[in-house]
C-alpha positions as CSV (number, residue, x, y, z in Angstrom):
1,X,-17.5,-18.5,25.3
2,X,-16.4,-19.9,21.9
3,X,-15.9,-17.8,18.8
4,X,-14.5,-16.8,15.7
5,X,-13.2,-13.8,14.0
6,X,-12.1,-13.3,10.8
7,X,-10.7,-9.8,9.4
8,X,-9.3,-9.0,5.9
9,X,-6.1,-7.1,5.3
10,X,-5.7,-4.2,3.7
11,X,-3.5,-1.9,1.7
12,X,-3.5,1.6,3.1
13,X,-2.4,4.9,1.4
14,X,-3.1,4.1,-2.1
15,X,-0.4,6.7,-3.2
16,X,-1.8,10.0,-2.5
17,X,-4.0,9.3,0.7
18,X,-1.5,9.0,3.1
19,X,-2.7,7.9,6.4
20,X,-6.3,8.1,5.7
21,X,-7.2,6.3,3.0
22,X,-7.2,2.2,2.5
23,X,-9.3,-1.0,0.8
24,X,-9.9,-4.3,2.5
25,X,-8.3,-6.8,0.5
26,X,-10.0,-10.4,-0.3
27,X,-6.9,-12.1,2.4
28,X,-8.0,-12.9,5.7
29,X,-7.1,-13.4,9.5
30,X,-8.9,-15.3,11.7
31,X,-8.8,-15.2,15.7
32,X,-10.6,-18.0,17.4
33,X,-11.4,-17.9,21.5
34,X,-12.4,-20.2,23.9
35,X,-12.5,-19.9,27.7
36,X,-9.9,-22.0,29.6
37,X,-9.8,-21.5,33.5
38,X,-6.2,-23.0,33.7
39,X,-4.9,-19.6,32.4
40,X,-3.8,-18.2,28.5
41,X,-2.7,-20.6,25.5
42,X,-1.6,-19.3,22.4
43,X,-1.9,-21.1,19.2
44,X,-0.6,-19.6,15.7
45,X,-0.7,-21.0,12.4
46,X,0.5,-19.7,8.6
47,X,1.9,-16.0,8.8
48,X,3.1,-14.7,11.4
49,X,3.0,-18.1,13.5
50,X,6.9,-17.7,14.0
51,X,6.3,-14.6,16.0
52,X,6.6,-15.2,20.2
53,X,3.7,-16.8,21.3
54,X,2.6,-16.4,25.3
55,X,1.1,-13.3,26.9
56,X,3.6,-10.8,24.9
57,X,1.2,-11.6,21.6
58,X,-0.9,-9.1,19.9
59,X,-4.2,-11.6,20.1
60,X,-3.2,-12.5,23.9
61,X,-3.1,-8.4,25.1
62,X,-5.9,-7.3,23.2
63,X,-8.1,-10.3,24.1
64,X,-6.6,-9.8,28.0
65,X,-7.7,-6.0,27.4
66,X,-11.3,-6.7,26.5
67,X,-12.5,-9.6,28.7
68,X,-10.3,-8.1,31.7
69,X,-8.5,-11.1,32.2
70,X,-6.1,-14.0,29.9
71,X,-7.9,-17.0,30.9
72,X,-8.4,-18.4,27.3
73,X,-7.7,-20.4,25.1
74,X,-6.7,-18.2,21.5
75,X,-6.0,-20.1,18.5
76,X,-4.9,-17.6,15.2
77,X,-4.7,-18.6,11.8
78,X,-3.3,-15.9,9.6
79,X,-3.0,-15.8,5.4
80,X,-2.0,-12.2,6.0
81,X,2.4,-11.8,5.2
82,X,3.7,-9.8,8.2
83,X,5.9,-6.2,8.4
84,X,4.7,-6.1,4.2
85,X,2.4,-3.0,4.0
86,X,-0.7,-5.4,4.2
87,X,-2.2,-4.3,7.6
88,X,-1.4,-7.7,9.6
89,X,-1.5,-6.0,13.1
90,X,-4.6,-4.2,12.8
91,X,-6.4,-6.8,11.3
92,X,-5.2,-9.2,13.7
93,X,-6.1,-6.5,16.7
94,X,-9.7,-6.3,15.3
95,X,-10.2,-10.0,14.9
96,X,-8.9,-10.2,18.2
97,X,-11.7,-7.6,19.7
98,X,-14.4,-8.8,18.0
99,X,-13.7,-12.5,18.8
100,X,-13.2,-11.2,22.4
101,X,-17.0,-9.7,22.3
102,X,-16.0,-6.3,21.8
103,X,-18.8,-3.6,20.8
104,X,-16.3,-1.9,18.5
105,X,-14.2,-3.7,16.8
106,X,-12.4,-0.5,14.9
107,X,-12.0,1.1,18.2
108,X,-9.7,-1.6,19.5
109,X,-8.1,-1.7,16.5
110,X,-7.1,2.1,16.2
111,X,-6.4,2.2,20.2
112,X,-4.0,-1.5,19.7
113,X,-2.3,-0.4,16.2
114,X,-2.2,3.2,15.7
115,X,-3.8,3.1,12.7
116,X,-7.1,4.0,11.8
117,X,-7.2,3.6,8.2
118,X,-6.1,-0.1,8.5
119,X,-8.2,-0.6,11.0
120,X,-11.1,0.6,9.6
121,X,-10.9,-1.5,6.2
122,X,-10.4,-4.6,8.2
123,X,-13.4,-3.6,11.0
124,X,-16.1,-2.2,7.8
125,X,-14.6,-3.7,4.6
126,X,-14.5,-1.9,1.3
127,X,-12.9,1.6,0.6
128,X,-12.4,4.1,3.9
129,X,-11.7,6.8,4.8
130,X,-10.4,7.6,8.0
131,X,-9.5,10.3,10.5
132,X,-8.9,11.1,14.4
133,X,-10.9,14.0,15.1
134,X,-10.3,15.1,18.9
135,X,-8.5,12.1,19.8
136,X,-11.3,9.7,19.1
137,X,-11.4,7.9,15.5
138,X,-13.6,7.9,12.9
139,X,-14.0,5.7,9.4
140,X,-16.2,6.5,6.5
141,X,-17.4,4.4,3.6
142,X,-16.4,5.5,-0.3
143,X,-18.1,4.1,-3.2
144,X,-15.8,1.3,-4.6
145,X,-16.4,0.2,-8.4
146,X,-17.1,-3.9,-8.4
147,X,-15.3,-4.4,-11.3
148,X,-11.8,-3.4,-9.7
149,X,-9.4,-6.1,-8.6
150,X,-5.9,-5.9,-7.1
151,X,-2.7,-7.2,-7.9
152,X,-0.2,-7.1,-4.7
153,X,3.8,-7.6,-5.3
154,X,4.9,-9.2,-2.1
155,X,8.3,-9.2,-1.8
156,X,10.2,-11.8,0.6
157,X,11.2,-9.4,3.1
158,X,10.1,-7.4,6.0
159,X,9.7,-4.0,6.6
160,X,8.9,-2.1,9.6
161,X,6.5,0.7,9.9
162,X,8.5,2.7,12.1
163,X,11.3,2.4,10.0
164,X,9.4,3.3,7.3
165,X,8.4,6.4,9.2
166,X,11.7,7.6,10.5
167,X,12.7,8.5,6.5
168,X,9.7,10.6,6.3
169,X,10.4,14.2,6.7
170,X,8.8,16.2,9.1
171,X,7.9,19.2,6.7
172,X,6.6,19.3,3.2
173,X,6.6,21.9,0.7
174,X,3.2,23.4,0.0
175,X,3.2,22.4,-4.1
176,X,3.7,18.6,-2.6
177,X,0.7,19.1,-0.3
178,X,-1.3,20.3,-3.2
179,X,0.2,17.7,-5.9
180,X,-1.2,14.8,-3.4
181,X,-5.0,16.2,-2.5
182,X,-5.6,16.6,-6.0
183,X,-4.6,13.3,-7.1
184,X,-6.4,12.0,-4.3
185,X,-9.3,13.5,-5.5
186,X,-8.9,11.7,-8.7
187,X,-7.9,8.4,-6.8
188,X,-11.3,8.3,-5.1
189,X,-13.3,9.4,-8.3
190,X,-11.5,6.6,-10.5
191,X,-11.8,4.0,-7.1
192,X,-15.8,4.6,-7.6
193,X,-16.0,4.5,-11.4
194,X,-12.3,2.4,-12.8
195,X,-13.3,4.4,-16.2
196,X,-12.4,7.5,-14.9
197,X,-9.2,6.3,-12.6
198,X,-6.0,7.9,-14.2
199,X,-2.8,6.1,-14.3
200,X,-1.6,9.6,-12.0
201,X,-4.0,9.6,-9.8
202,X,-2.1,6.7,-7.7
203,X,1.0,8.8,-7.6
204,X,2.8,10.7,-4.5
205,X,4.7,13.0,-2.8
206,X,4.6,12.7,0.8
207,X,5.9,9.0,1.7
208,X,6.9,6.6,-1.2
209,X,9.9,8.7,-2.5
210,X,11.6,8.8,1.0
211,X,11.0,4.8,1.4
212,X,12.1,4.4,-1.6
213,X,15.7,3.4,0.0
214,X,15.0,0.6,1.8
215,X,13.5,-1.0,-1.7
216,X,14.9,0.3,-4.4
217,X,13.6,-2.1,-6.8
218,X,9.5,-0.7,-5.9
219,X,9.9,2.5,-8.4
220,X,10.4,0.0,-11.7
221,X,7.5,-2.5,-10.2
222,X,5.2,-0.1,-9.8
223,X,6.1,1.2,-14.0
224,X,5.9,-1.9,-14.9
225,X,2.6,-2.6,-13.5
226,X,1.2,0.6,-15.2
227,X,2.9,-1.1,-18.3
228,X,1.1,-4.6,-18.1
229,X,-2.2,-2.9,-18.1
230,X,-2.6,-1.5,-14.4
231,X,-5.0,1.4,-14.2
232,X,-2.9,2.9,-11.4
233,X,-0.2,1.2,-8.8
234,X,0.9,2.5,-5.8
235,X,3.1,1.3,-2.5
236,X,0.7,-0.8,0.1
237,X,1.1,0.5,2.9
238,X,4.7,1.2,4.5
239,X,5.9,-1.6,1.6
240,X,7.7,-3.2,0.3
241,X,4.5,-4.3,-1.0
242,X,3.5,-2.6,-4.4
243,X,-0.3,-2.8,-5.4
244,X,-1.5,-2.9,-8.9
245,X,-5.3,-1.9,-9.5
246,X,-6.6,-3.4,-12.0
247,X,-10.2,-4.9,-13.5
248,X,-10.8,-8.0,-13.2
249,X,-10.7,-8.6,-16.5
250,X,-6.8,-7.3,-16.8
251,X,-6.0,-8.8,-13.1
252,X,-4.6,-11.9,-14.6
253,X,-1.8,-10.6,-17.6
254,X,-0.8,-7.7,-14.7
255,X,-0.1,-10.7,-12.2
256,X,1.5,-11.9,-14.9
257,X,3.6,-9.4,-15.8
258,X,4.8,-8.9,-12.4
259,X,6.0,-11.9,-11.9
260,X,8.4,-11.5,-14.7
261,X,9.3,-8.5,-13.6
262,X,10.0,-9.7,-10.3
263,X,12.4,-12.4,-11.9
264,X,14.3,-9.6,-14.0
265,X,15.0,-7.7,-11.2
266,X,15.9,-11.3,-8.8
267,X,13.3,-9.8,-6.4
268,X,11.9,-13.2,-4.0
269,X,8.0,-13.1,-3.0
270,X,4.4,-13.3,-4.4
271,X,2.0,-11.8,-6.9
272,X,-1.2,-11.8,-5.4
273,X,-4.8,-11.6,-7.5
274,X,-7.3,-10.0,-4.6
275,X,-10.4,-8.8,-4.7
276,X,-11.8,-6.5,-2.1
277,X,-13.3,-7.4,0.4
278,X,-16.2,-5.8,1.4
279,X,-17.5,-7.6,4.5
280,X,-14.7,-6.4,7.0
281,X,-14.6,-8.8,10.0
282,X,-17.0,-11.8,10.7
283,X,-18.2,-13.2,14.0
284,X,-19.6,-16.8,14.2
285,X,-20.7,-17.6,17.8
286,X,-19.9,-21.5,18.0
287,X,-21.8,-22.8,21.0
């Protein structure tokens, strides 16, 4: 056995669509795997690569999961910023599964990271939507408009998901619940057609108020993004990462923008110019 995955990463939420919705972004993962009877190797490079490497890592369980055993050899090269809201665990899980041979790549994902939007738009590609129905999960295509492009502010510090999710609180009112399905609705019209996408329709209720605490500075990025041109901006994710969405033609003076912004403000990181990715992960069998 000797192959090679490579999975996008993805920005999940998109404002309104909290844990169901998310894009596959034009950043990318790759796990590669090759037997080795003397027992596992880890190899990282790029993000992530000062993470613990040995049988603790991601790659190394889920590979370990799928073939049964850890007798390989697992080489992972990652342009994908960890704890940032850009879906680096379930992409890496999914590049993990499918280098491993497995049938469903999503599957492993969801079962590995918990979370099946992220999984989904790093196993299919392209816009999802996502759901567990019955304990199993399940990931559905949405029209995506080809002129959109993505502007990601990547701060220079990590976040947690499950910090992010303690803030949240456990009830909402019911005008909250209604304020965020019908922007959603909008969100996925506007996603299909960028002339009908609202600057609104990318705004929330349910999660990026309550993170809003552990970066303060998200609320004026994600303005001035909707300033510079951005048809709508949102959190990625859990954060800190903020996404503009943009056209392609605009993409450029947004990214621009932000990283003035991100000066003003004497916030460290990236601006990011993606497209989406509409592939989701890639197998290459290599002899």
């Amino acid at each position: 056995m000797h192959r090679i995955a490579k999975a996008p990463a993805s920005s999940a939420n998109l404002g309104p669509g909290f844990d169901t919705l998310a894009v596959a972004l034009g950043l990318y993962l790759e796990v590669e795997i090759s037997d080795r009877p003397d027992g596992l190797v880890v190899q990282t490079e790029g993000e992530g690569s000062d993470l613990p490497r040995g049988a603790s890592h991601l790659a190394a369980r889920v590979v370990a999961e799928v073939l049964g055993h850890d007798r390989a050899h697992i080489k992972v090269r990652s342009e994908i910023p960890v704890a940032r809201g850009l879906g680096s665990s379930a992409a890496l899980a999914v590049a993990a599964a499918a280098a491993a041979g497995a049938c469903e790549p999503f599957e492993w994902g969801v079962r590995t990271d918990g979370h099946p939007e992220n999984a989904a738009a790093s196993a299919f590609g392209g816009l999802v939507a996502a759901a567990m129905l019955d304990g199993e999960p399940l990931a559905r295509s949405l029209a995506l408009d080809p002129e959109l492009s993505f502007v990601v502010v990547v701060p220079d510090r990590r976040l947690s998901t499950a910090a992010a999710r303690d803030l949240l609180p456990g009830q909402v009112p019911h005008q909250d619940a209604v304020f965020n399905l019908s922007r959603l609705g909008l969100l996925v019209a506007g996603l299909a057609d960028h002339s009908q996408l609202v600057a609104s329709a990318g705004d929330d209720r349910l999660h990026q108020e309550a993170r809003s605490a552990l970066f303060p500075e998200a609320s004026l990025l994600l303005e001035g993004l909707r300033d510079a041109g951005a048809l709508t901006s949102c959190w990625s994710g859990a954060g800190p990462s903020v996404l503009g969405i943009c056209t392609r033609d605009t993409s450029p003076s947004v990214a621009k923008a932000a990283r003035e912004l991100m000066s003003e403000l004497a916030v460290l990181g990236d601006v990011l110019e993606l497209p989406p990715d509409l592939g989701g992960v890639m197998v290459h069998e290599l002899g």
